[in-house]
ChimeraX commands (.cxc) that place a marker at each C-alpha (Angstrom):
marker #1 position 112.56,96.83,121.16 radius 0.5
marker #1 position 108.71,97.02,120.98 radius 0.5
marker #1 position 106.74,94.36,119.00 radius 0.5
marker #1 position 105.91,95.61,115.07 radius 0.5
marker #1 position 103.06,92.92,114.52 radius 0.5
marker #1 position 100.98,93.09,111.02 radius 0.5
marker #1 position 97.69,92.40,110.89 radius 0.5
marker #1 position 95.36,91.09,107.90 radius 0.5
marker #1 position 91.74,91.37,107.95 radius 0.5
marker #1 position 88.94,90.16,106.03 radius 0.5
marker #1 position 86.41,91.63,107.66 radius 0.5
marker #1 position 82.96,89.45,107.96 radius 0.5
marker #1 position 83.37,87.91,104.44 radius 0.5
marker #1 position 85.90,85.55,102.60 radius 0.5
marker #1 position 88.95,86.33,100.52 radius 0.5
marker #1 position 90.65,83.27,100.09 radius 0.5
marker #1 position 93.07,84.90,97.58 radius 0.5
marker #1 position 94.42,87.56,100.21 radius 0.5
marker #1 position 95.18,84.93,103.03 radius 0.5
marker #1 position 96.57,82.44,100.43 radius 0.5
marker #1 position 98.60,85.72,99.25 radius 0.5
marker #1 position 100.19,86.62,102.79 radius 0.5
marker #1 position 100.35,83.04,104.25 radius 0.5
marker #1 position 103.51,82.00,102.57 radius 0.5
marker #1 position 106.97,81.92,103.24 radius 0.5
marker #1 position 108.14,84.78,101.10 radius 0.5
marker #1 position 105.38,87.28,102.91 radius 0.5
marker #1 position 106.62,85.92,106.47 radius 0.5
marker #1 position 110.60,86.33,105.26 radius 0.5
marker #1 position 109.67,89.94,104.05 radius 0.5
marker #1 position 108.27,91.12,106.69 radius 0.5
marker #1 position 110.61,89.66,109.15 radius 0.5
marker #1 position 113.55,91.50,107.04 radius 0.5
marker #1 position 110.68,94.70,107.77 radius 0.5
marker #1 position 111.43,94.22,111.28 radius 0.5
marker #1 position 108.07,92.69,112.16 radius 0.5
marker #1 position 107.75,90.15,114.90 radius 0.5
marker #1 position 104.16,88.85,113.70 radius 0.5
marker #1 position 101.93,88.08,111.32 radius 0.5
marker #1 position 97.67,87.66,112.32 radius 0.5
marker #1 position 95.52,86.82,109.77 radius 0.5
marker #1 position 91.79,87.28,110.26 radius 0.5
marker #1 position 90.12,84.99,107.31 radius 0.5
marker #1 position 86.41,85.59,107.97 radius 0.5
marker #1 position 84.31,82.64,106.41 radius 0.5
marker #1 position 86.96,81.84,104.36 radius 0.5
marker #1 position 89.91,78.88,104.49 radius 0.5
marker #1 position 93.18,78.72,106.11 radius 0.5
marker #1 position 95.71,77.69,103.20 radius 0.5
marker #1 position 96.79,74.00,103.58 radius 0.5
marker #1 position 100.41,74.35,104.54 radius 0.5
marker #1 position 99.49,76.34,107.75 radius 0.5
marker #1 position 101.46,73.68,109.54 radius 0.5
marker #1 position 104.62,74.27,107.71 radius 0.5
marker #1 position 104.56,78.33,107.88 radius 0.5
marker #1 position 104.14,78.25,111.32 radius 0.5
marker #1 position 107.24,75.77,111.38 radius 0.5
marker #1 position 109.18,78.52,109.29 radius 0.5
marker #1 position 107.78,81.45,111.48 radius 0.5
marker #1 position 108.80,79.32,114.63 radius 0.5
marker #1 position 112.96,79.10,113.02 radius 0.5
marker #1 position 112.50,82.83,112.18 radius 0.5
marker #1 position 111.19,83.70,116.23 radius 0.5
marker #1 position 108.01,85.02,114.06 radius 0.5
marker #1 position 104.47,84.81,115.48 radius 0.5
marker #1 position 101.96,83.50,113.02 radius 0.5
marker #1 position 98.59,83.43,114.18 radius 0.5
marker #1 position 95.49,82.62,112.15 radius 0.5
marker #1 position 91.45,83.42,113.55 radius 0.5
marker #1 position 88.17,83.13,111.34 radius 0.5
marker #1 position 87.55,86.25,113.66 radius 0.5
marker #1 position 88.40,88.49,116.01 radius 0.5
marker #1 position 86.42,89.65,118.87 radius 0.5
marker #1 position 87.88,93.07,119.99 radius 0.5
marker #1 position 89.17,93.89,116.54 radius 0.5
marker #1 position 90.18,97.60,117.30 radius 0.5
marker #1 position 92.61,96.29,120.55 radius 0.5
marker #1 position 94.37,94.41,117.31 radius 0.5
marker #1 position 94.47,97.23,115.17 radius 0.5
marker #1 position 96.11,99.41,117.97 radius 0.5
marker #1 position 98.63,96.81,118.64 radius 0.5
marker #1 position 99.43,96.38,114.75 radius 0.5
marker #1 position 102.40,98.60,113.24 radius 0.5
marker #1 position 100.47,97.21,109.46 radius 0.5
marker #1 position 97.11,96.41,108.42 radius 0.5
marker #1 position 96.95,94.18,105.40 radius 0.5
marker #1 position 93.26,94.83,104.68 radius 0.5
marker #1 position 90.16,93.98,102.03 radius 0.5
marker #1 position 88.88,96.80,100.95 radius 0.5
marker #1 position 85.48,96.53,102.64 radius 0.5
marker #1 position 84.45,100.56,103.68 radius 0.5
marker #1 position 84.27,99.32,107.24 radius 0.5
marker #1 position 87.56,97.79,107.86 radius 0.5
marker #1 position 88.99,100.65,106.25 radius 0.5
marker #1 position 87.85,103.51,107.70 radius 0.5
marker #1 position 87.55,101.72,111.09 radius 0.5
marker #1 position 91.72,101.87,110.82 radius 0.5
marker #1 position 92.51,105.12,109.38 radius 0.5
marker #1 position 90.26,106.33,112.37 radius 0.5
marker #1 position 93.01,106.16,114.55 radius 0.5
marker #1 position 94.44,109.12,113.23 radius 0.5
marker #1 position 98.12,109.88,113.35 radius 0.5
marker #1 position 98.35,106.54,115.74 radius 0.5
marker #1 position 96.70,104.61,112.65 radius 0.5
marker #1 position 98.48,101.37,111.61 radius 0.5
marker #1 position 100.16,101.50,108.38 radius 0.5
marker #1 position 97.67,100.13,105.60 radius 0.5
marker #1 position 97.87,98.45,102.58 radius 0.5
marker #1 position 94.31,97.51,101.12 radius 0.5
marker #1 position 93.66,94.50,98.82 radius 0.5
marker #1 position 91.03,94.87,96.32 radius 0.5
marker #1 position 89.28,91.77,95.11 radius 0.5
marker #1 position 89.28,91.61,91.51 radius 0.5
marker #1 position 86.60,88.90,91.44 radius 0.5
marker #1 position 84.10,91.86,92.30 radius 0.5
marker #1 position 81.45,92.99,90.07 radius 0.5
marker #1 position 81.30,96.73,89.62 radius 0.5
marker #1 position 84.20,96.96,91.80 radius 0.5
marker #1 position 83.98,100.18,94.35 radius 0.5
marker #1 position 86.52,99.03,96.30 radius 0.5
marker #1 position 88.86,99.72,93.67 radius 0.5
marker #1 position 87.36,103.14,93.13 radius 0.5
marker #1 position 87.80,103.70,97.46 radius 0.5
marker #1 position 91.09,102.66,97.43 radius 0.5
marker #1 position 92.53,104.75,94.71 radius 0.5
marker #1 position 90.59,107.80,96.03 radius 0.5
marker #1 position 92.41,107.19,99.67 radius 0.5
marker #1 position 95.57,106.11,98.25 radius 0.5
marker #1 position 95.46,109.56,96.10 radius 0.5
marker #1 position 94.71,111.38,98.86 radius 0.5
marker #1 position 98.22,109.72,100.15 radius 0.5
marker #1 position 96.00,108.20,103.64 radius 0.5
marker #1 position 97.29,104.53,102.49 radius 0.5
marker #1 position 98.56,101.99,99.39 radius 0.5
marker #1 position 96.77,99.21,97.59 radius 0.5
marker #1 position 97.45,96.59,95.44 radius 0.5
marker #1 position 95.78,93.17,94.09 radius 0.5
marker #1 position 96.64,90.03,95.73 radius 0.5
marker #1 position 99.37,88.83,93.54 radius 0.5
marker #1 position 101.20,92.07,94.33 radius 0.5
marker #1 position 101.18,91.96,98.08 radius 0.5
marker #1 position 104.58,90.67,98.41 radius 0.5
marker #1 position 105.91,93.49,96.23 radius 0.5
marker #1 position 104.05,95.46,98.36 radius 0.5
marker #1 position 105.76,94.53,101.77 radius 0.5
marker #1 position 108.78,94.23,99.83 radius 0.5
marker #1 position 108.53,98.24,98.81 radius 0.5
marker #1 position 107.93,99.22,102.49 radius 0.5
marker #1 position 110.77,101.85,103.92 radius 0.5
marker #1 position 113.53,99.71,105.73 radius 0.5
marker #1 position 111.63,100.38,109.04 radius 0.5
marker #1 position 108.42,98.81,107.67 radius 0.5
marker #1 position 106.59,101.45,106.87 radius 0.5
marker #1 position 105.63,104.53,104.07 radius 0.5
marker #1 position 105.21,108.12,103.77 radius 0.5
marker #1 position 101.47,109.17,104.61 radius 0.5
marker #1 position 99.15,111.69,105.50 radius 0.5
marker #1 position 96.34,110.94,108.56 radius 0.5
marker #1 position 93.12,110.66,107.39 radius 0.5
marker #1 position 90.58,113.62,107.81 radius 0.5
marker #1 position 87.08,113.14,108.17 radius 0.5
marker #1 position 84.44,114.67,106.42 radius 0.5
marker #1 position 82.13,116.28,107.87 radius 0.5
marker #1 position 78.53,116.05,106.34 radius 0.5
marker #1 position 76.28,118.94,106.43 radius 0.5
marker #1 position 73.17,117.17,104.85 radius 0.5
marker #1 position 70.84,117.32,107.46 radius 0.5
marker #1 position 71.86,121.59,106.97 radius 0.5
marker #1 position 71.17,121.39,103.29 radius 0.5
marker #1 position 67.73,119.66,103.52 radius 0.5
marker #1 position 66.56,122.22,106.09 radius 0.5
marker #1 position 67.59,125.24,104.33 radius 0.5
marker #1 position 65.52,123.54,101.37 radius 0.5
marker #1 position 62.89,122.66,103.22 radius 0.5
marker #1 position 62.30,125.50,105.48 radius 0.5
marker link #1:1,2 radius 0.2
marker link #1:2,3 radius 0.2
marker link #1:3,4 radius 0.2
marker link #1:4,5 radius 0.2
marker link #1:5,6 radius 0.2
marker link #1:6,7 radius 0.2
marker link #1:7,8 radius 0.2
marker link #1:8,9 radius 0.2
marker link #1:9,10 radius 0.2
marker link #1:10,11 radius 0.2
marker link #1:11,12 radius 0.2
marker link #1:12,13 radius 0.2
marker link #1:13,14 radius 0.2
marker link #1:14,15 radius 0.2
marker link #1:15,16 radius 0.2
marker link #1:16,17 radius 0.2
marker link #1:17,18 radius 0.2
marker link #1:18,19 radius 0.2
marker link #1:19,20 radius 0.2
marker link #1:20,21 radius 0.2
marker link #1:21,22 radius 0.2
marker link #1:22,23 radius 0.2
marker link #1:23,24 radius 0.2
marker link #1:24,25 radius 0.2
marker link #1:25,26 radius 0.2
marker link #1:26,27 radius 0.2
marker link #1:27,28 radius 0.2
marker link #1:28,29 radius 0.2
marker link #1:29,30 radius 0.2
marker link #1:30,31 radius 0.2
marker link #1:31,32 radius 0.2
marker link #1:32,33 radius 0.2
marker link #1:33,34 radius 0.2
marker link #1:34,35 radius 0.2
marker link #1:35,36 radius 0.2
marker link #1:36,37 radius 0.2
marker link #1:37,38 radius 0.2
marker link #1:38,39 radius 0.2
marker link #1:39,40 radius 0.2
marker link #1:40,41 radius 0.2
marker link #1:41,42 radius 0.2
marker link #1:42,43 radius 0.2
marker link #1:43,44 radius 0.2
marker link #1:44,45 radius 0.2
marker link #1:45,46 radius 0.2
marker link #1:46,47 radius 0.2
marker link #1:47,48 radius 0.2
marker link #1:48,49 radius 0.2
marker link #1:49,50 radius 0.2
marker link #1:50,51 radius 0.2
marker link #1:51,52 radius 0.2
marker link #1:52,53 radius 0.2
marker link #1:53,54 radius 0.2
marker link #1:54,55 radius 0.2
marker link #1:55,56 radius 0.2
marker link #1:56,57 radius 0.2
marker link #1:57,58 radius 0.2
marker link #1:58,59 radius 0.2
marker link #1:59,60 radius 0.2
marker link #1:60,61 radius 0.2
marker link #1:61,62 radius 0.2
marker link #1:62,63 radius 0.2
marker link #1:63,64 radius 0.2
marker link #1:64,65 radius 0.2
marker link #1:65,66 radius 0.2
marker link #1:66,67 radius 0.2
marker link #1:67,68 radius 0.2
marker link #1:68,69 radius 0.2
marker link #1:69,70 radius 0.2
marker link #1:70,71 radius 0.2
marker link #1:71,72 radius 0.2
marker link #1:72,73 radius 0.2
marker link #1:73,74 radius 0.2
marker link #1:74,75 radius 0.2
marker link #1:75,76 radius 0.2
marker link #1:76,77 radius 0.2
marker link #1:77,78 radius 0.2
marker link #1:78,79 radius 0.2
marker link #1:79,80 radius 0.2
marker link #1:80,81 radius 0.2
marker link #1:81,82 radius 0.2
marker link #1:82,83 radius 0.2
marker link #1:83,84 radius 0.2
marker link #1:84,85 radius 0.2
marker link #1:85,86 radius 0.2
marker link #1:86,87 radius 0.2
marker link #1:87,88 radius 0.2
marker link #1:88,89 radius 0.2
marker link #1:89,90 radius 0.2
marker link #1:90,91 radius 0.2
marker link #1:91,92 radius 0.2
marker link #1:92,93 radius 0.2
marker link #1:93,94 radius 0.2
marker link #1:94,95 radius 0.2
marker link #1:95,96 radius 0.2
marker link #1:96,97 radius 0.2
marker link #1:97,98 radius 0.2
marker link #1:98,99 radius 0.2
marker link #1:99,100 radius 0.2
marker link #1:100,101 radius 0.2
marker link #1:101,102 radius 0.2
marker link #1:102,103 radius 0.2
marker link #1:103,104 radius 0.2
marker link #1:104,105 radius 0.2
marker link #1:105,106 radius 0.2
marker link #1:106,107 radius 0.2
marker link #1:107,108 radius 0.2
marker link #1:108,109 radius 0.2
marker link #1:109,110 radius 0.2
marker link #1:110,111 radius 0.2
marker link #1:111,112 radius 0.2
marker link #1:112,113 radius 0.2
marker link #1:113,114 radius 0.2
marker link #1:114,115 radius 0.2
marker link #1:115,116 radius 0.2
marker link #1:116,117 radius 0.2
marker link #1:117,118 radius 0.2
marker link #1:118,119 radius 0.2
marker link #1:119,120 radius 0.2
marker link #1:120,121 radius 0.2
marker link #1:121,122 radius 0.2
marker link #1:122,123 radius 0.2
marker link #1:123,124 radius 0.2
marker link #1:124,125 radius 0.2
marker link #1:125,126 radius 0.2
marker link #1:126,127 radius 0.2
marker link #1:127,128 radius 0.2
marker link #1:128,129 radius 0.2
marker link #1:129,130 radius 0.2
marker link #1:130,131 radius 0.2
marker link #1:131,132 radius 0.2
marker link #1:132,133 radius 0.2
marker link #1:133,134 radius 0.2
marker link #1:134,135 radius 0.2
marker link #1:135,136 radius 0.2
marker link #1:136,137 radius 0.2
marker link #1:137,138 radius 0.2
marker link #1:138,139 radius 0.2
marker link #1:139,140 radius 0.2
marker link #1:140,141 radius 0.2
marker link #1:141,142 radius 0.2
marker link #1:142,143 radius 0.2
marker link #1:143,144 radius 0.2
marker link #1:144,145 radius 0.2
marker link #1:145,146 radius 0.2
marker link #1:146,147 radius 0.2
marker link #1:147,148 radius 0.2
marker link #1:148,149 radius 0.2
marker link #1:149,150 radius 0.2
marker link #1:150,151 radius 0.2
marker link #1:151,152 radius 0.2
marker link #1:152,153 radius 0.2
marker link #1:153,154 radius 0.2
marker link #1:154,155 radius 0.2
marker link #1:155,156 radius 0.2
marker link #1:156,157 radius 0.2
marker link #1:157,158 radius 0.2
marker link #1:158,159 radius 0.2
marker link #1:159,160 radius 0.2
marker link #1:160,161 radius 0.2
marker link #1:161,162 radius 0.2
marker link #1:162,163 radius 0.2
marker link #1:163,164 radius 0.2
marker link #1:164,165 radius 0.2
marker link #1:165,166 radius 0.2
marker link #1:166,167 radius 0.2
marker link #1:167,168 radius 0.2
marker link #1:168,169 radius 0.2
marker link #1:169,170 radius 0.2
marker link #1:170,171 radius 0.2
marker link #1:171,172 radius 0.2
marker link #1:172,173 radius 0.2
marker link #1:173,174 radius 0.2
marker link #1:174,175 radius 0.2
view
């Protein structure tokens, strides 16, 4: 059977409580019992949680990949080869995986509730109403993986673009 690998990304920044959140032994069981093979965790500038040594032990026992980068160079090979994406809610990260269209990983987006003035939440519910992914808060992502269908995965619709006619609007007002 083909690899179902999960990917979580912080993009450029740190979000200590979303690795800390998927680097533990529940996550790794969960997603094993998903039907997933691996688990890469991008953690930006933040910190690799201090019993690294032991989940990789675990994910070893389980014949589960655990791999952990501060970041990764060709991040869209990654997302192509991921079945989930486990993802801050940074705009960028975001749309740079729902761009895939129908061949899109499955995402799940983790808003940081330490933000001020928080748009990411505001992003995530729009996309998640629009049925294009889930989200949840850090303490939740094990429910989370634990809610996916038996195959790993959820119902969804692709993403559509927009398609912004601004430049038309400011001629026709101009000219």
């Amino acid at each position: 059977r083909a690899s179902a690998r999960a990917l979580v990304t912080v993009g450029t920044t740190s979000f200590d409580d979303l690795v800390h959140a998927v680097c533990t032994e529940d996550v790794i069981r969960a997603l094993k019992r998903k039907g997933y093979d691996g688990l890469h965790v991008q953690i930006g500038r933040g910190s690799a949680p201090s019993s690294v040594d032991k989940l990789r032990a675990l994910a070893r026992a389980l014949s589960f990949s655990l791999e952990i980068y501060d970041y990764i160079d060709d991040f869209d090979a990654f997302l192509r080869a991921s079945k989930l994406v486990i993802s801050h809610a940074g705009a960028g990260s975001v749309f740079e995986t729902l761009g895939h269209g129908e061949r899109a990983p499955f995402l799940l987006v983790v808003v940081n509730e330490r933000l001020m003035d928080n748009h990411q939440r505001e992003l995530a519910e729009e996309l998640a109403d629009r049925g294009c992914l889930r989200w949840c808060v850090p303490s939740k992502v094990l429910a989370e993986i634990c809610a996916l269908d038996a195959d790993g995965t959820y119902q969804r619709r692709t993403y559509e673009r927009g398609t912004c006619r601004l430049s038309e609007h400011l001629n026709e007002l101009l000219f």
